[in-house]
C-alpha positions as CSV (number, residue, x, y, z in Angstrom):
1,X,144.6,90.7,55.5
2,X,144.1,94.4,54.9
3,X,146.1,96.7,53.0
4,X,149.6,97.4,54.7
5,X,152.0,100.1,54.3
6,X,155.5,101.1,56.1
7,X,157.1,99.4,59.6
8,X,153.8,98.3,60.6
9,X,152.0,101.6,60.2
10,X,148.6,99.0,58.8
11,X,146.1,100.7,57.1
12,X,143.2,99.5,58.6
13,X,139.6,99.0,57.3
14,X,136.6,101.1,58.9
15,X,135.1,98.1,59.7
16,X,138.4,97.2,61.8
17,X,137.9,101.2,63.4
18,X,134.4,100.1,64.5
19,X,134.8,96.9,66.1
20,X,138.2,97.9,67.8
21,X,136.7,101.2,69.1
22,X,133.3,99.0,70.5
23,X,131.3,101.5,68.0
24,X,129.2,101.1,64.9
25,X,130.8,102.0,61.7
26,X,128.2,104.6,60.9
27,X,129.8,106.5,64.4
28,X,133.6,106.1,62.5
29,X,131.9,108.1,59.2
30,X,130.1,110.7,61.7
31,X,133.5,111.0,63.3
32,X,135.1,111.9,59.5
33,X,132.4,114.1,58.8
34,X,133.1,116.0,61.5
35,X,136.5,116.5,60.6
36,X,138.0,114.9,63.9
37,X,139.1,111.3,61.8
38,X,140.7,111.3,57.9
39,X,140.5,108.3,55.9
40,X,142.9,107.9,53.1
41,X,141.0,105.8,49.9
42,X,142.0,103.0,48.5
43,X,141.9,102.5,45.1
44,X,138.5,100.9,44.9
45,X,137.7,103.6,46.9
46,X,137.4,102.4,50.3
47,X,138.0,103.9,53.4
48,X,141.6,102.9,55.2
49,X,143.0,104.0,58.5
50,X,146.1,104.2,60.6
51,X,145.5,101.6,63.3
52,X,145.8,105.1,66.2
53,X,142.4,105.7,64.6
54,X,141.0,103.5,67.0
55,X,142.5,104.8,69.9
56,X,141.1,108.7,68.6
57,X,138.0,107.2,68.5
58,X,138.0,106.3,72.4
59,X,139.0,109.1,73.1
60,X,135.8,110.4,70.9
61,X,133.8,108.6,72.6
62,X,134.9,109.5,76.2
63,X,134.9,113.4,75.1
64,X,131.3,112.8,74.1
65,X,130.2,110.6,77.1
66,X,131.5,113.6,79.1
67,X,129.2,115.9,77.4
68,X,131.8,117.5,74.9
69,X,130.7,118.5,71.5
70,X,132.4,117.5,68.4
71,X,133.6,121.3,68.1
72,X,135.6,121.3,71.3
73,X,136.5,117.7,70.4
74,X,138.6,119.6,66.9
75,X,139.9,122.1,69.4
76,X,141.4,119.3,71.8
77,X,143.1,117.2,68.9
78,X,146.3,119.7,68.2
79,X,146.7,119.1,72.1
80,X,146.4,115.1,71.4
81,X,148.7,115.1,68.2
82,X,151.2,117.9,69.3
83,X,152.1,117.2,72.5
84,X,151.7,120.6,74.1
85,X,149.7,123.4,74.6
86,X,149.4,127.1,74.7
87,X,147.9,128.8,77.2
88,X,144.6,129.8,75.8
89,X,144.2,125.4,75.0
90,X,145.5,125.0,78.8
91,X,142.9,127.0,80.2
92,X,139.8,125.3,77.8
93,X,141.4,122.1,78.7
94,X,141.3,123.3,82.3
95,X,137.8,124.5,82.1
96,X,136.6,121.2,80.4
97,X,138.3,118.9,83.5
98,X,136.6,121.0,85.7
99,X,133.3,121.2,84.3
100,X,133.5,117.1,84.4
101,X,134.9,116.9,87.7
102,X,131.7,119.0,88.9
103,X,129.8,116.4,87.1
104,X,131.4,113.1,88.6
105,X,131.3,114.9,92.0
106,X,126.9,115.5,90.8
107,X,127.1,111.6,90.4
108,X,128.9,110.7,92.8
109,X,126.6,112.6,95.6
110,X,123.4,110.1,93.7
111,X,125.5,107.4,94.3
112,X,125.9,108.1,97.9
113,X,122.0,108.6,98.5
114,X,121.1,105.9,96.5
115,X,123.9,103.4,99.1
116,X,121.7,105.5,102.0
117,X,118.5,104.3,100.4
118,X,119.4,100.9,100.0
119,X,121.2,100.6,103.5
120,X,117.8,101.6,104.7
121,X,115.4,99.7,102.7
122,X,117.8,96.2,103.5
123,X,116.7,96.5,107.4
124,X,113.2,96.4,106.4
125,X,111.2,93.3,104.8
């Protein structure tokens, strides 16, 4: 078992991170190198965890998927941690749904040509 600590509040291993976030554990040290994930040490000096860890790394990974950069990544985490926003963060997260949405709408118009191209070519031999 890894090292524990308060009501449940596990410290877990990076290890743990990585294969409950689906990502390599080389992706969990980019992620603390870039400031958006803090490891506390144990005392042989390995890297521990809380267990939300691998929920912010998700999250990560979506931001990234959706062409975020670890920069506006930092700038979205007070948002994630606090709760709330102020009105400059509402408009950047505002700005960021929309650029996405434009985006899925982009893939979603490929998908539809792509069903028109295969409804075609499945009448023909």
């Amino acid at each position: 078992m890894t090292v524990t600590e308060a009501a449940d509040g596990r410290l877990i291993r990076i290890g743990e991170v990585a294969r409950g976030a689906g990502v390599s554990v080389r992706a969990v040290r980019y992620y603390e190198q870039q400031g958006l994930l803090v490891a506390e040490r144990s005392p042989s000096g390995q890297r521990l965890y809380p267990q939300d860890a691998v929920t912010l790394v998700r999250f990560f990974q979506q931001m990234f998927a959706a062409g975020l950069t670890s920069r506006r990544i930092m700038e979205l985490l007070p948002c994630w941690d606090a709760g709330h926003t102020d009105a400059e963060q509402r408009a950047m997260l505002r700005a960021e749904r929309d650029r996405i949405q434009a985006k899925v709408d982009d893939l979603q118009a490929a998908l539809d040509r792509l069903d028109e191209v295969i409804a075609i070519t499945d009448t023909h031999p």
